[in-house]
C-alpha positions, 0 to 999 in steps of 0.5 A: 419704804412704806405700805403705800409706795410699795403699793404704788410701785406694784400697781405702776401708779393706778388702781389695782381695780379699775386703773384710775390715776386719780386719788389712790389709797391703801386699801386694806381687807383686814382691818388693823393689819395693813401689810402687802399680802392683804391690801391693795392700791385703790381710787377714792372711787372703787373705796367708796362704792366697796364700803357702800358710802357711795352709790354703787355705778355697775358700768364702773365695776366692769373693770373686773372683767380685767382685775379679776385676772389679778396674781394678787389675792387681795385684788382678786378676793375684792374683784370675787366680793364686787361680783358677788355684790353684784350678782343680781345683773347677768354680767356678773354672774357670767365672770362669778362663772369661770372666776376660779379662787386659789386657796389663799384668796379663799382663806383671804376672802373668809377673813374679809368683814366685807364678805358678809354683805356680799353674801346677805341672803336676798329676802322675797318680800311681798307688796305689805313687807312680808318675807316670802318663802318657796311654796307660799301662796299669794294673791295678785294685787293688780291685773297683769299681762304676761309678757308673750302670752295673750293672758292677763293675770287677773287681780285677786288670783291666788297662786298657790307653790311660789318659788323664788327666782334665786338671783332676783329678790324682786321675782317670783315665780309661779302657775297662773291658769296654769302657765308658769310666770314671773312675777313682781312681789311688789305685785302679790300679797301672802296669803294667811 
C-alpha cells in the first residue's frame, strides 16, 4: 500500500484539515522523509495557503477549531502552525489558548522548516519603514480622533515611551496629552 492510500484510508477520503473531498495529496512536514507519522492527507486548498502560494483565506482556516483536536501529530503540529500564522486575529489566538501540544508534536513541530515563518518576529515599523522599538519616541504624522474620547491628537505630537501592541504589528501604543491611545505606525514617524 503506498503512503498516500494509507493516508486516504486514515482520513476516510477527505482532508485532514479542513475536510475537502476535492484534490487531496500527501502533505509532508519534513521534507525527503515522507512516512505515516509526519504527513497528512491534504487539499490543494489547505497545501497552497500553508506554503503561502496562495493567499491566505482566514474564514477557510476556521477549520482548526475541529482539526486541532486531531490524535495525529502531524495534523495537529499543522493546525498549532496556522494558528500561530494566524495569531494577529482574535479567533486564533482564543484556540492557540486552550491548544495543548503532546510531546511528539512538539518535537513534530521543532522539526518543521515551516515553523520558522509562523514565528517571525512582527516588526514595529513607522510611516518612513523604520523598526520601532518599545520606548521609541515618535511624532504623529496626521491629526487623529481618538476613538470614545473627544480628543484630536494633533499632528506634530511628539509621544515619548511607545510600547508595542505584541500581536499587531500595525499598533502602538501610547500617552497623548496624557490618555493612553492606540495608535497606527502608518501614522507616526521616529524621532532622532
Amino acid at each position: 500500500m503506498t503512503l498516500a492510500q494509507e493516508l486516504d484510508a486514515r482520513s476516510g477520503s477527505g482532508c485532514e484539515l479542513c475536510g475537502s473531498n476535492e484534490a487531496l495529496d500527501v502533505y509532508t512536514i519534513i521534507e525527503n522523509t515522507p512516512s505515516l507519522e509526519n504527513s497528512l492527507w491534504c487539499c490543494q486548498n489547505c497545501t497552497a495557503q500553508i506554503n503561502k502560494d496562495k493567499q491566505i483565506d482566514v474564514n477557510h482556516w476556521r477549520c482548526l477549531n475541529d482539526s486541532m483536536w486531531s490524535e495525529l501529530p502531524p495534523v495537529k503540529a499543522i493546525s498549532w502552525h496556522m494558528l500561530q500564522h494566524l495569531s494577529g486575529e482574535s479567533w486564533p489566538q482564543d484556540l492557540l489558548d486552550i491548544f495543548y501540544l503532546d510531546e511528539e508534536t512538539v518535537k513534530l513541530t521543532k522539526e518543521m522548516p515551516l515553523i520558522a515563518l509562523a514565528q517571525e518576529v512582527l516588526q514595529h515599523k513607522d510611516s518612513n519603514g523604520v523598526v520601532l522599538q518599545t520606548g521609541d519616541t515618535v511624532v504623529l504624522t496626521k491629526d487623529l480622533n481618538v476613538k470614545g474620547a473627544s480628543l484630536v491628537a494633533k499632528r506634530g505630537a511628539a509621544v515619548r515611551g511607545i510600547s508595542l501592541v505584541r500581536d499587531n504589528h500595525e499598533h502602538i501604543e501610547g500617552k497623548v496629552a496624557g490618555q493612553q491611545i492606540v495608535i497606527l505606525t502608518k501614522f507616526v514617524k521616529k524621532s532622532k
